[in-house]
C-alpha positions in Angstrom: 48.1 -8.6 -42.3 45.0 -8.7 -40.2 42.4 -6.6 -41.3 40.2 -3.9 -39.5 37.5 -6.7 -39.1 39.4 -9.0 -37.7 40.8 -6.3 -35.4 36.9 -5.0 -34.4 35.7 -9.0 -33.8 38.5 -9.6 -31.5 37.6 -6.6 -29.6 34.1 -7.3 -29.2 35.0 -10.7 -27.6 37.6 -8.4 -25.1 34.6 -6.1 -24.5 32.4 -8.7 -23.6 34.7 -10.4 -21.9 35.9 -7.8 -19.4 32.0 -6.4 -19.2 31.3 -10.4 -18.0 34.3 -10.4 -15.6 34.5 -6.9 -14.0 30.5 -6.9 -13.4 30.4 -10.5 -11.8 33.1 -10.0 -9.9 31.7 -6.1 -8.5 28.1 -8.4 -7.5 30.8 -11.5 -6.1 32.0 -8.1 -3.6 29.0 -6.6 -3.4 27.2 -10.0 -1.3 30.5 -10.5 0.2 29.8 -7.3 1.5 25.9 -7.7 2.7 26.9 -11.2 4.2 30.0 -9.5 6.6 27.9 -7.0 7.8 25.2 -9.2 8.6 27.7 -11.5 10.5 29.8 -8.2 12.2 26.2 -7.0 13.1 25.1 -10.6 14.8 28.6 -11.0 16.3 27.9 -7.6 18.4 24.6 -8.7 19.1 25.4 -11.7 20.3 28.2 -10.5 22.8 26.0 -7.8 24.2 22.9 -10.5 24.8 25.2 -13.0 26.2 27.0 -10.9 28.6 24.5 -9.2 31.2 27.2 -6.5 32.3 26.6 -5.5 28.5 22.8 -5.5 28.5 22.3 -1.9 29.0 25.8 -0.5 27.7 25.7 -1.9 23.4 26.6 1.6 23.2 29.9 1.0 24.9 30.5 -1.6 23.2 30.4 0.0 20.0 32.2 2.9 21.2 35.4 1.1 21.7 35.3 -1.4 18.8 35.2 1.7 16.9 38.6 3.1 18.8 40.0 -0.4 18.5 39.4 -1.2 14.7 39.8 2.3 13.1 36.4 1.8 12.3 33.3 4.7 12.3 30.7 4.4 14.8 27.8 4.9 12.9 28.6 1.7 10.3 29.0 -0.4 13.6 25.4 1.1 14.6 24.4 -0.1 11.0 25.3 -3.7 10.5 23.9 -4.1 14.4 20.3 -2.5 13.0 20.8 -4.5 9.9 21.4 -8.0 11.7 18.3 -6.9 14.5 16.0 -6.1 11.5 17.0 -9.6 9.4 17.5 -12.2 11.8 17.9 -14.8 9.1 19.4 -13.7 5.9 18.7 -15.3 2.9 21.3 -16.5 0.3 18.5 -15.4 -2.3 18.0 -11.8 -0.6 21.8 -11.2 -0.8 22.2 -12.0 -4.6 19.6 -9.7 -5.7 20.4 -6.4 -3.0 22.9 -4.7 -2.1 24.1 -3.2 1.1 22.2 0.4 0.3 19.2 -1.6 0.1 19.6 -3.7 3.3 20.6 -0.6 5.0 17.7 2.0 4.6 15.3 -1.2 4.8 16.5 -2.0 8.0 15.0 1.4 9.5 11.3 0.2 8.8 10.5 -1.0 12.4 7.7 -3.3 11.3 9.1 -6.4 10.7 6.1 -7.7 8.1 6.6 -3.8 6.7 10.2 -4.2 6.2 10.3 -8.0 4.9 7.4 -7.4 2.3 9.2 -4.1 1.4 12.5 -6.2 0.5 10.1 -8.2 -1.6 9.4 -5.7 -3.8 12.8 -4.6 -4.4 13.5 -7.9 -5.5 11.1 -8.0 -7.6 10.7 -4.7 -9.4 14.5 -4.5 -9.6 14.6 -1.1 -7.5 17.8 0.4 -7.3 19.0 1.7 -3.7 17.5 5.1 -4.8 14.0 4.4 -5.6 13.4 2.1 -2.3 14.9 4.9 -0.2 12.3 7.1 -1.5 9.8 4.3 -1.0 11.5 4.2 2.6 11.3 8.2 3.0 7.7 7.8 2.3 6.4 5.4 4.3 7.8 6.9 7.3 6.5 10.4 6.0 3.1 8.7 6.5 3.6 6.9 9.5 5.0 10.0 11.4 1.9 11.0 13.3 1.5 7.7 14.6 -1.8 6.9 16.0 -4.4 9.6 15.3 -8.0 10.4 15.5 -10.2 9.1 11.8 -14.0 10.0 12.6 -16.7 9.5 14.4 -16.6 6.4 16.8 -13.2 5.0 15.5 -10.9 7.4 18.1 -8.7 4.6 19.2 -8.5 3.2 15.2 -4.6 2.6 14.3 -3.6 4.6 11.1 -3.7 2.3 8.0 -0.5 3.7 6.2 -0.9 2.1 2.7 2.7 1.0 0.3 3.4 4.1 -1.3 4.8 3.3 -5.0 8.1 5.0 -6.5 7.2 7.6 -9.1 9.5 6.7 -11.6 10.2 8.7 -14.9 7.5 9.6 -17.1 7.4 8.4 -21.0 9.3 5.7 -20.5 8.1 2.5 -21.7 9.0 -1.1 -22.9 9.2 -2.7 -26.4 6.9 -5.8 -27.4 6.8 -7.3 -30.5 3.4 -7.6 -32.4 2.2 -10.5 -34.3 3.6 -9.1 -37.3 7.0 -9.2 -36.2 7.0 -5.7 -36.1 8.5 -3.5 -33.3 6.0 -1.3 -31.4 6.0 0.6 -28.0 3.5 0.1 -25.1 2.4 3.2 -23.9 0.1 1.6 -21.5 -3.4 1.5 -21.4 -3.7 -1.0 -24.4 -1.7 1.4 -26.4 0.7 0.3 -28.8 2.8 2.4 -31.1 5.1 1.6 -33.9 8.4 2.4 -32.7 9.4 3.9 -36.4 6.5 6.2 -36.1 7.7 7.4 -32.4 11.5 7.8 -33.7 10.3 9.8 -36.5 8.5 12.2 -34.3 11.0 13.2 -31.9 12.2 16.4 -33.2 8.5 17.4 -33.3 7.8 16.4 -30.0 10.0 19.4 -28.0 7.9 21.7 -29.7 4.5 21.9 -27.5 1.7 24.2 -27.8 1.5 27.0 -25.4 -0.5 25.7 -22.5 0.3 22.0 -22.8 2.7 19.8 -21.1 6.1 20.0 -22.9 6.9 16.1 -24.6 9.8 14.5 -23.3 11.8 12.0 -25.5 10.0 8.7 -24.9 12.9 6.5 -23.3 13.2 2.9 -24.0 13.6 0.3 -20.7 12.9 -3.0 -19.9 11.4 -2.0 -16.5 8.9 0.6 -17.6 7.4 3.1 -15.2 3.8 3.4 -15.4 3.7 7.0 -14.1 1.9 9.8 -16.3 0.7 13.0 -16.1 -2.9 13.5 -16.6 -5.9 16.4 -16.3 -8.8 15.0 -13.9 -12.0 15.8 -16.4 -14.3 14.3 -13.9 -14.7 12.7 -10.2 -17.7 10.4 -10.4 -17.3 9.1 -6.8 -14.9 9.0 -4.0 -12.5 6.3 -5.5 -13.4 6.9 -9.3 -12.8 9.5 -11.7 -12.1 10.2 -15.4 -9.0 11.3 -16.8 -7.3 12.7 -19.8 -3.6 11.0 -19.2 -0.3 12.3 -21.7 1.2 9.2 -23.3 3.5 11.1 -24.7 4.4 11.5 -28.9 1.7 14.0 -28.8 -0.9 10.7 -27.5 -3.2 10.9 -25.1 -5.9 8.3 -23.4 -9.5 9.3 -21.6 -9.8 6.9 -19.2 -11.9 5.7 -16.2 -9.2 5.4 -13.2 -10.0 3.8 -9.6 -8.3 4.1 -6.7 -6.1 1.6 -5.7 -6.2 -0.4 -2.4 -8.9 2.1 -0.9 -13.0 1.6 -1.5 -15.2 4.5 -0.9 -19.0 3.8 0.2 -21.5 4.1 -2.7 -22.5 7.2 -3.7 -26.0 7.4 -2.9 -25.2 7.4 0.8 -24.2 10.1 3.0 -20.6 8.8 3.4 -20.2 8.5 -0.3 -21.0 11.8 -0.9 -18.8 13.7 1.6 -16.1 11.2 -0.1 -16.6 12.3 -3.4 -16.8 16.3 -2.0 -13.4 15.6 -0.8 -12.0 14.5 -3.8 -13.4 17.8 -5.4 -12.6 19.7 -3.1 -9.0 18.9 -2.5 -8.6 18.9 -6.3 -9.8 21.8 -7.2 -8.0 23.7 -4.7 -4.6 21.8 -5.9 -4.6 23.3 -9.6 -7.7 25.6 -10.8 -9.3 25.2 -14.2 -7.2 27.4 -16.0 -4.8 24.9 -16.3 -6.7 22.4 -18.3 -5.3 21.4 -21.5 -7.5 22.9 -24.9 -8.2 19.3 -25.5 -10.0 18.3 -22.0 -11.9 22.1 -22.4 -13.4 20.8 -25.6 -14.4 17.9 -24.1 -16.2 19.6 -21.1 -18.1 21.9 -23.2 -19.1 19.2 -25.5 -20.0 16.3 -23.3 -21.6 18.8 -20.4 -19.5 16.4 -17.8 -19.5 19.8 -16.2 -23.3 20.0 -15.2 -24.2 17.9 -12.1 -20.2 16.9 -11.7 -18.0 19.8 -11.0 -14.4 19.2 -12.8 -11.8 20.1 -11.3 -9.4 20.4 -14.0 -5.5 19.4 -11.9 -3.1 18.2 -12.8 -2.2 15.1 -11.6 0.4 12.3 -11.2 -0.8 9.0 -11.8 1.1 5.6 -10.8 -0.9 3.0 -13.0 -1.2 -0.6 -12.5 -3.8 -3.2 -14.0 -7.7 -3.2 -14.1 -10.0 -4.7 -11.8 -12.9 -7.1 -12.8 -15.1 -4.0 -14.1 -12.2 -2.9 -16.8 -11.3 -0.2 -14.2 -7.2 0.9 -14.3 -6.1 1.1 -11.0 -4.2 4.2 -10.3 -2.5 5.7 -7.1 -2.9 9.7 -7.7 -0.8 12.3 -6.3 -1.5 16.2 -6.1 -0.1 19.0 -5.6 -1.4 22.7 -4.0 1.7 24.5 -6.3 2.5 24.2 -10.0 4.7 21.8 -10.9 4.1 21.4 -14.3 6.9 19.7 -16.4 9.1 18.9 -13.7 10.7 15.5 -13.2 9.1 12.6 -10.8 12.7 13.3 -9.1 11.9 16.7 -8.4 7.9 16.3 -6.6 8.9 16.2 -3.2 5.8 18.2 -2.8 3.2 16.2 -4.0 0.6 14.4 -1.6 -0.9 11.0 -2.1 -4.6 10.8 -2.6 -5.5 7.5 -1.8 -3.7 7.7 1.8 -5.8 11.0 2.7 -9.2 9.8 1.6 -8.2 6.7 4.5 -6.6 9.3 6.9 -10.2 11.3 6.9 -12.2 8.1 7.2 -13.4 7.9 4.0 -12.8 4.9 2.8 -11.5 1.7 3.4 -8.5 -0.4 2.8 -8.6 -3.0 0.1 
């Protein structure tokens, strides 16, 4: 007789097994999918370039292939965009992305845009979701088209800059120290035993009045780099200081600068009106009231208050690495309503910082 061992190894192997066959053969569709749209798409192109009569009347053309072939109009006016906007499919592209992704890229009309947008899909391992946020945003931006950034510069095209996905806060990836023991990286250099964080847990949904509630810190190989965090202090237009939630009850002060903008110094005229901005459009986003206990200690023991108004909002941050000067790089987003403890999912309201400092020409891309 066969015992319950032998019964739960053989069933491992079938789970595996099946996991291994059913997933490779749903990606073996899935780019069978990408590539047959991309030929449908060419196909109609094609016909319609090669046959004058056709030159003005693609939409007739689509209009009775759909009648003919039982098929919608509005997927035949989706493989045509997708084979327009990616003349040349790669073999690599198709592996990686799937037809939701080729799909909303395709709606980016800048070529270079749309191309280096695919790139980091691939890269960051996006699902269709997060790059048609990403997709949502950039057009968002882009919507007003050329506009008017200043003194002298009336004919200046708006610089729309990559806006990044906002992905779920306190979630992080696991690194193994020297030690051989497990730890978490919260980011910012800080490491964490995971035992310690597991322990914690059930004291973590318990936050003090006034303070961000905790969320469980999730584990994931593609970690998020987005945070909440209290602006303590604007030193200039692209720098300030920040008290950021880690989560597990951590938090990090640090010196954050703008990413992919540079503001002029601050001892010139421009720098200052800069640096009002900042102040100005942060303080109005979330008064002081809302500070944490923690960064109101802090102000009325360092004095950061006296000569360098803070503004106290609440903020979320998108962090990346440091620059030469030990800088993190952050993209910062705002908003004028309280949102406080609400999912990146649900901040459809937030606006992005770096992009308005360049829409009020004060500052310049990087």
């Amino acid at each position: 007789m066969r015992t319950i061992a032998a019964y739960a190894s053989d069933y491992k192997t079938l789970r595996q097994k099946v996991r291994d066959t059913l997933l490779s053969g749903q990606e073996r569709i899935e780019r069978q999918k990408v590539l047959t749209y991309w030929q449908t798409g060419k196909l109609i192109n094609d016909f319609v370039l090669q046959n004058t009569k056709y030159a003005e009347r693609g939409s007739e053309v689509i209009s009775r292939l759909s009648s003919d072939l039982k098929v919608s109009e509005r997927t035949l006016y989706e493989v045509v965009q997708f084979a327009r906007a990616f003349p040349k499919l790669r073999t690599c592209a198709i592996s990686d992305l799937s037809w939701a992704h080729f799909r909303k890229a395709a709606t980016i009309p800048d070529e270079k845009r749309r191309l280096r947008l695919i790139e980091q899909a691939k890269r960051n391992e996006w699902t269709a979701r997060d790059l048609a946020t990403r997709v949502t945003q950039i057009k968002s931006l882009a919507s007003n088209g050329r506009r008017t950034l200043g003194q002298g510069s009336r004919d200046k095209v708006r610089e729309v800059l990559e806006v990044p996905v906002l992905g779920p806060l306190y979630t992080y990836k696991l690194i193994t120290s020297a030690d051989g023991s497990e730890k978490i990286d919260l980011g910012f250099d800080v490491h964490i035993a995971k035992k310690c964080v597991m322990a914690s847990l059930p004291v973590m949904a318990k936050a003090p009045a006034g303070r961000l509630k905790q969320s469980q810190i999730k584990i994931t190989a593609a970690p998020s780099y987005t945070y909440q965090a209290y602006v303590e202090r604007v030193i200039d237009g692209d720098t300030l200081v920040a008290d950021i939630d880690l989560g597990a009850g951590i938090t990090t002060r640090q010196k954050l600068r703008l990413s992919c903008i540079d503001c002029p110094e601050i001892d010139t005229v421009e720098g200052k009106r800069a640096k009002a901005f900042v102040l100005r459009t942060l303080t109005s986003s979330q008064r002081r009231r809302h500070l944490s206990h923690r960064t109101q200690m802090r102000v009325s023991e360092t004095g950061i208050g006296i000569g360098a108004p803070v503004p106290g909002a609440l903020v979320t941050i998108k962090s990346t690495k440091d620059d030469k000067y030990g800088r993190y790089l952050a993209d910062i987003f705002y908003s004028r309503v309280s949102w406080r403890g609400k999912p990146a999912a649900d901040r459809g309201n937030l606006a992005y910082l770096n992009q308005q400092l360049l829409d009020e020409n004060l500052a310049r891309r990087v």
